[in-house]
N, C-alpha and C positions, 0 to 999 in steps of 0.2 A: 743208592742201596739202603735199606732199608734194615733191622734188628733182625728180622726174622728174615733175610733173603744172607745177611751177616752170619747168622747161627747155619743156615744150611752149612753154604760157603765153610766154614771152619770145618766141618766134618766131612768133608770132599778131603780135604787136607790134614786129616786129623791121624794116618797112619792106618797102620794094624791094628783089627778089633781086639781090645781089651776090656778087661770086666769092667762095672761101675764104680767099683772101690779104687779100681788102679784109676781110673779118670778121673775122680775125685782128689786122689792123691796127686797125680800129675799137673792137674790145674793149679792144684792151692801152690806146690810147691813151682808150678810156674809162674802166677803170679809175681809170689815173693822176691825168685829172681828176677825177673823183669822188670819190677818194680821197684828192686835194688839198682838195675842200671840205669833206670831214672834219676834214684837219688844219687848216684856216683857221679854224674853228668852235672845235676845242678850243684854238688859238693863241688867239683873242680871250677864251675864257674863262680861259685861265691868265695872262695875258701884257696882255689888253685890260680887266682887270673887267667883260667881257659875265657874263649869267648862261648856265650850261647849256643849249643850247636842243635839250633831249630830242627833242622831236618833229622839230625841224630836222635831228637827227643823225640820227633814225630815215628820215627819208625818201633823206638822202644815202648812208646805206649799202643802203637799199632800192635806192639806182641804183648800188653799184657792185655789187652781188648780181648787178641785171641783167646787167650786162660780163662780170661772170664766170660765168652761165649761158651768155650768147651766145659765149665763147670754146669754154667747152665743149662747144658744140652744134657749133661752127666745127673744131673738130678730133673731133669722133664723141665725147666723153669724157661720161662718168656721173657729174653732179655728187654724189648720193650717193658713188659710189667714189674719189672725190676727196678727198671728206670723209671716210672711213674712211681712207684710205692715208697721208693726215697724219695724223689719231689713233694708227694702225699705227705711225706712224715717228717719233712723240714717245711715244707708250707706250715703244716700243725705248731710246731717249734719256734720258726719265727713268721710269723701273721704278719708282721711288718717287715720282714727281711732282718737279714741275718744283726744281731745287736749281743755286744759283749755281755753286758748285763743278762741278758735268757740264754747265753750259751754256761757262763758259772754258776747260773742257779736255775739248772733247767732240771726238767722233771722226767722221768722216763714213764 
């Protein structure tokens, strides 16, 4: 599967039609949580002696994939070209791959 057979997919399952502002809203703020039960997960494993729980992490980032397919479907965006435009623009950043040095004294 592919970004854009990904982006349909989500809005097969995206619910009841709602305006673009509530989508917008509902993305961001699903990311966030989503993305809080990523960090909760690696918190108990660094911090709680939980073990890794690979597949728990895989599904939680599978849901915040989804927020950020439906933001991008919520503002017209190509999650492919999303994704090349940040490789675009840390390619730019680090020319040689990622170095401490050009991330503290990088230029925007």
């Amino acid at each position: 599967m592919n970004f854009s057979e990904y982006q349909k997919a989500v809005m097969i399952t995206s619910g009841p039609a709602i305006t673009k502002k509530e989508a917008i809203v509902l993305s961001a703020l699903g990311i966030c949580g989503e993305g809080g039960e990523v960090a909760d997960l690696i918190k108990k494993h660094l911090f709680h002696c939980h073990d890794l729980p690979t597949n728990k992490l895989q599904e939680e980032l599978g849901d915040v994939l989804w927020y950020i397919a439906r933001m991008c479907n919520a503002l017209n965006l190509s999650m492919e070209h999303v994704a090349l435009m940040n490789i675009f623009k840390l390619k730019k950043r680090y020319p040689n791959g990622f170095s401490s040095e050009r991330s503290i004294n990088r230029e925007e």
